[in-house]
N, C-alpha and C positions, 0 to 999 in steps of 0.2 A: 480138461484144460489142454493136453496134451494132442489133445485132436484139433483144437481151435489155431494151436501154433500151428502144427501142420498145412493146415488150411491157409494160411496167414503165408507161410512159405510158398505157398504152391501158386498161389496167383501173380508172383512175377513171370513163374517158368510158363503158365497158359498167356500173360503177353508176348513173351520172346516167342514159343512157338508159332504163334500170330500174324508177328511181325514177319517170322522169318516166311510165313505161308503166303504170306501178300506179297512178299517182294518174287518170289517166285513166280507167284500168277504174273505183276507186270512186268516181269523179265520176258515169261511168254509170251502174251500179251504186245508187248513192243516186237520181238521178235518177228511173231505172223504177221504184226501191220506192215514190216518193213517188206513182205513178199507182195506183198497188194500192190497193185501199179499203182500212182497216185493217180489217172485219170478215175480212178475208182472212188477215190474221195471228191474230187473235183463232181461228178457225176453226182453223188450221194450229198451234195453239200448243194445245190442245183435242184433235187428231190426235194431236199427239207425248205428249201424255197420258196418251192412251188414255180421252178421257170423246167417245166420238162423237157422243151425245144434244148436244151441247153445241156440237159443230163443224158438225153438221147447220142446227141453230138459228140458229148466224155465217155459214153460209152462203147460208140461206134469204134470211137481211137483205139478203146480197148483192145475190140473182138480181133481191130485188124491188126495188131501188133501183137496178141497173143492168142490166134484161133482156138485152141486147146480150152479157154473160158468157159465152159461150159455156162456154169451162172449168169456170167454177163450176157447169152445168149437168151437165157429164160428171161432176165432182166428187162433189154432190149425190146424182144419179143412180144411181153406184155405190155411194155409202155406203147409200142406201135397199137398193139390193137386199145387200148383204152382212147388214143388219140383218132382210130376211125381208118387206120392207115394200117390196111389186114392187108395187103398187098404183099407190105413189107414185113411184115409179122410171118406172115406165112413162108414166105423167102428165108428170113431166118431159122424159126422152126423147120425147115425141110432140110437145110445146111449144116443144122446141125446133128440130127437125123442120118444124112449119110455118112455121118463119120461112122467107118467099121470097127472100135475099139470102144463104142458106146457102152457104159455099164447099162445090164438089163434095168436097174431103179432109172437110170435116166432115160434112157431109151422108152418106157413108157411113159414118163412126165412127158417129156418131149413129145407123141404120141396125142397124150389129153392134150397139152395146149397146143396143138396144131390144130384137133376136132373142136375147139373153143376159136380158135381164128374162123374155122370153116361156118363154124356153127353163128360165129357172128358176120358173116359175108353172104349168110343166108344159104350155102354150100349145105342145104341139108340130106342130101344123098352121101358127101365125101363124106361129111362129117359124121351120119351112122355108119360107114364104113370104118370108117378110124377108130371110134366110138368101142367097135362091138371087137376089135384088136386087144382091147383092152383090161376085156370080160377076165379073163385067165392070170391078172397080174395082181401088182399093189393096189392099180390105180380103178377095180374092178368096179368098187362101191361109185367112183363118179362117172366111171364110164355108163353105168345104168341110170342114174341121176342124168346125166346128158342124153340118152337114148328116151330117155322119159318124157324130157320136153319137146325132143323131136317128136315124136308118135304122137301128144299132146297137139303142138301146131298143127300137125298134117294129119289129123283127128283118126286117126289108126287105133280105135278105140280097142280091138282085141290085143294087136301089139302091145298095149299101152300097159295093160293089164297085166301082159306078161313079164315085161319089165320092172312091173311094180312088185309083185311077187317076188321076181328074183331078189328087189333091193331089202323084202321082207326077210327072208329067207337067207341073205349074208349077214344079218343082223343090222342094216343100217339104218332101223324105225320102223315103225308099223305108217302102214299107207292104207288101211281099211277105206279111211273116208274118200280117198281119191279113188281107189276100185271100188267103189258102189258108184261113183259118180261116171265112170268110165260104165258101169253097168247101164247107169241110167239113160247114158248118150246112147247107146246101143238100140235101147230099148225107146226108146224119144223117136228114132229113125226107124224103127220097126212098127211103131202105134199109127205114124205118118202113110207107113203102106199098107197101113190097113193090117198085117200079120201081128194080130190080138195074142195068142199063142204063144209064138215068139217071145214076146216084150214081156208075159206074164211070168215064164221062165226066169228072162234076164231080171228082171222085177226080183224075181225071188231071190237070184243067188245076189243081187245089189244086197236086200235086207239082210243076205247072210253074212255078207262083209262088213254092213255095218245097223246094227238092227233103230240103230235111232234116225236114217237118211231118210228125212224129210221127203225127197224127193219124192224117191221112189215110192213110200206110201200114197201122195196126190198122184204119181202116176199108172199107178196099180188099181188104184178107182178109177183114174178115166178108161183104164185100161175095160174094166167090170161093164162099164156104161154103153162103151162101144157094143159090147156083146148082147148087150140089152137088161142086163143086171142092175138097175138104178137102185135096187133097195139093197144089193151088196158094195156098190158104189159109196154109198152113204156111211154103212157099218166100215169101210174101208176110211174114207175119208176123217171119221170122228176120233180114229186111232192117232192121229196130228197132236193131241191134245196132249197124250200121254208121251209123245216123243219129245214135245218141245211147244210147249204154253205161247211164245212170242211168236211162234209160226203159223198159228190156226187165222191169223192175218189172209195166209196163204191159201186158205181152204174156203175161206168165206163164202163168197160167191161162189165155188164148187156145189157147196152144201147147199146155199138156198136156191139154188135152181134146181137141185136134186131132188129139195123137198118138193117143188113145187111141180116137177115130174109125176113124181107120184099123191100129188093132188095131197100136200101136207104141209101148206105152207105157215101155218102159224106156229107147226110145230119145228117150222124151221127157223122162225124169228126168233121165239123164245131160247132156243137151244144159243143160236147169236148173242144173243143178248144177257144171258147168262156166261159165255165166254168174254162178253167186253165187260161185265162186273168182277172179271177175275184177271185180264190183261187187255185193258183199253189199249187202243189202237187207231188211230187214223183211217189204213186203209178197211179195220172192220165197221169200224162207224160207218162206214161211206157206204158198205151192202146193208147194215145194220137201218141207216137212215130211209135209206129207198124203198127198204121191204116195210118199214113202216107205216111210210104215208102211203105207201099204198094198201095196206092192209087196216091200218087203223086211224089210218087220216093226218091231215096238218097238223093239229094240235098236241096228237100225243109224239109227233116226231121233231115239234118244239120242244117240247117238255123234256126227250131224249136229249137232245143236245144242251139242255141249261143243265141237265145234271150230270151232264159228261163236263160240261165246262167247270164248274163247280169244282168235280174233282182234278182235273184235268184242264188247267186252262191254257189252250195253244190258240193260234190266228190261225190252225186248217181247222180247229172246231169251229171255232168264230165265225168263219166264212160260212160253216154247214147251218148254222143259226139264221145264220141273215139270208142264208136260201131260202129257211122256213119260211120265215117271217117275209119275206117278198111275195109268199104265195098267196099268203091274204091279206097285207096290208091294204089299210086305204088309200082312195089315190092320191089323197094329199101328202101322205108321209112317203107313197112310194117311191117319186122320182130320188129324196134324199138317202135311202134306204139302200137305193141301186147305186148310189152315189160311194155309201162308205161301201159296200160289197163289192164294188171294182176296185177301190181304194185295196182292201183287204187281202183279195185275189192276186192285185199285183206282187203282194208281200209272199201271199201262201205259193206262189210260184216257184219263187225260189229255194224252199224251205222244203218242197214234198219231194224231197230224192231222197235216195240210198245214198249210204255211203258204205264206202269199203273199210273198214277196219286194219288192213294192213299199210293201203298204200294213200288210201283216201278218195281215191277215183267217183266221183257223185254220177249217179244216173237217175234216172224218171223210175224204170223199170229196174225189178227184181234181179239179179242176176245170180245164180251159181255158181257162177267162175267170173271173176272179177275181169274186164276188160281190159284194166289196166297194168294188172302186175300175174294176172294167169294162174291165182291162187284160187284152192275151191272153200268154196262156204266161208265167204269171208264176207258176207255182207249181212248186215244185223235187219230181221223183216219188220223194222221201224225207221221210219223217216225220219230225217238228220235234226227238226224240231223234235220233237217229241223226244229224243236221243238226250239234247239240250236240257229238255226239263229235268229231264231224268237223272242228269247228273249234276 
């Protein structure tokens, strides 16, 4: 009982305490707004608006009536280059730069966004100059993050490499999949020149970075192939399966001409054909289809597609049906036949891209690095129908 009056007492003195803590903060609180210029609010009230011509202008008042601003420079600064207007972005960031009383923490901000003006002015020399200024400070981790994307644009694939390391190595994330990918460019331009060797090297240490990159498995067999290895080719090529089931899309057509290299083509169908009863696909139906009829004729590469449809019903099957079925129709049903198959075709046109999963960028063609937003492996190896069913 005795405990409960206690308690009973005690919760006026935790309001007054309270009270008295809050009035404290907005005593502070009002204090520091009063040192704020009000073009600062004016500016900031302009922001929440959404009229920036207008918050630029409140700020500019600022900078010139109080240069010592640091903030309103970084402020300023930013808003110019978001608006396109790195001329004057840059001009501020360098003015404020030469002040000699700079703390070293701003003196590198200052620094990064200057290499972010350069780097959006297309300035990509200043801007890994500034960039690599910055290795040694706070701002170290973005400073490699910006060096990254440079070497990236200007496909400096070894640089690229080395930068990504560093960002592994200061703890800012693992980047395996982007140095395999960087292995892979390397080795793409070496298979090009014919230096098989080379490429099988960079091949290996891509898989070391990351042992599921797709890539470099498909390019580690064309690699075998060149040399004249087609039955190592193959054993290369079949390892897709185990890295990544939606990707053997990818290999399709590797493998049946592989097989067919080496005078093994049914056992190339089959092996097809047993991967699209495990992850149907569009693009593998389409190698799946062709090795059919011509190995086992029209009708059993009708019968393929009514049972892909079946499970799988999309308008790029559809289409691959009414190719069948055009090839022996009679001629009376043909012309109607060619009729909805154009019909269809116009639809599946639209529908057989990639897309990109990050930023959404559609293409015809496979990509690894997204055209649009310069991210890797961000494209699903299923076509944007098929995607649609799916989900």
């Amino acid at each position: 009982m005795e405990f409960e009056i206690w308690m009973l007492l005690g919760i006026p003195l935790f309001f007054a305490l309270g009270w008295i803590a809050a009035r404290v903060d907005i005593k502070q609180l009002l204090s520091e707004s009063r040192t704020l210029p009000r073009g600062y609010f004016r500016g900031l009230n302009f922001l929440l608006n959404e009229q920036p011509d207008k918050a630029i202008d409140a700020f500019i008042d600022i900078v010139k009536l109080d240069p010592e601003t640091v903030e309103m420079h970084f402020a300023l600064g930013n808003l110019f280059r978001r608006r396109g207007e790195i001329e004057r972005a840059i001009r501020v960031h360098q003015n404020l730069l030469s002040r000699p009383d700079l703390p070293a923490e701003e003196q590198a901000h200052g620094q990064y966004e200057l290499g972010m003006d350069y780097l959006k002015a297309g300035l990509l020399d200043r801007a890994e100059e500034t960039f690599n200024l910055l290795l040694e400070t706070s701002y170290g981790a973005q400073g490699r993050r910006a060096l990254l994307e440079i070497y990236q644009r200007e496909k400096e694939w070894p640089r690229a490499i080395e930068a990504a390391l560093g960002l592994q190595e200061s703890g800012a994330g693992a980047r395996q999949k982007e140095i395999a990918q960087f292995y892979c460019e390397l080795a793409q331009d070496a298979l090009v020149h014919m230096h098989t060797d080379d490429a099988m090297a960079l091949l290996d240490k891509a898989l070391q970075a990351d042992r599921k990159n797709v890539r470099a498995t498909l390019l580690s067999g064309d690699a075998q192939l060149v040399k004249g290895d087609a039955e190592g080719a193959l054993v290369t090529w079949r390892r897709v399966e185990q890295q990544s089931v939606p990707h053997v899309a990818l290999v399709a057509q590797r493998l049946m001409d592989g097989y067919r290299k080496v005078g093994r083509p049914q056992e190339g169908v089959n092996l097809l054909r047993s991967y699209l009863a495990e992850a149907s696909s569009i693009d593998l139906i389409e190698v799946v289809f062709k090795a059919v009829i011509e190995l086992d004729g029209v009708d059993a590469a009708k019968q393929l597609m009514i049972e892909e449809l079946r499970r799988n019903p999309t308008l790029l099957g559809l289409d691959k049906l009414l190719e069948a079925r055009l090839m022996d129709a009679p001629a009376d049903v043909w012309e109607e036949l060619s009729m909805v198959k154009n019909l269809v075709r116009g639809y599946t046109q639209k529908l057989a891209r990639y897309q990109c999963s990050h930023c959404g960028f559609k293409a015809r063609q496979f990509y690894w690095q997204c055209p649009g937003c310069s991210r890797w492996e961000t494209y699903p190896p299923r076509r944007t129908e098929e995607l649609n069913v799916m989900n």
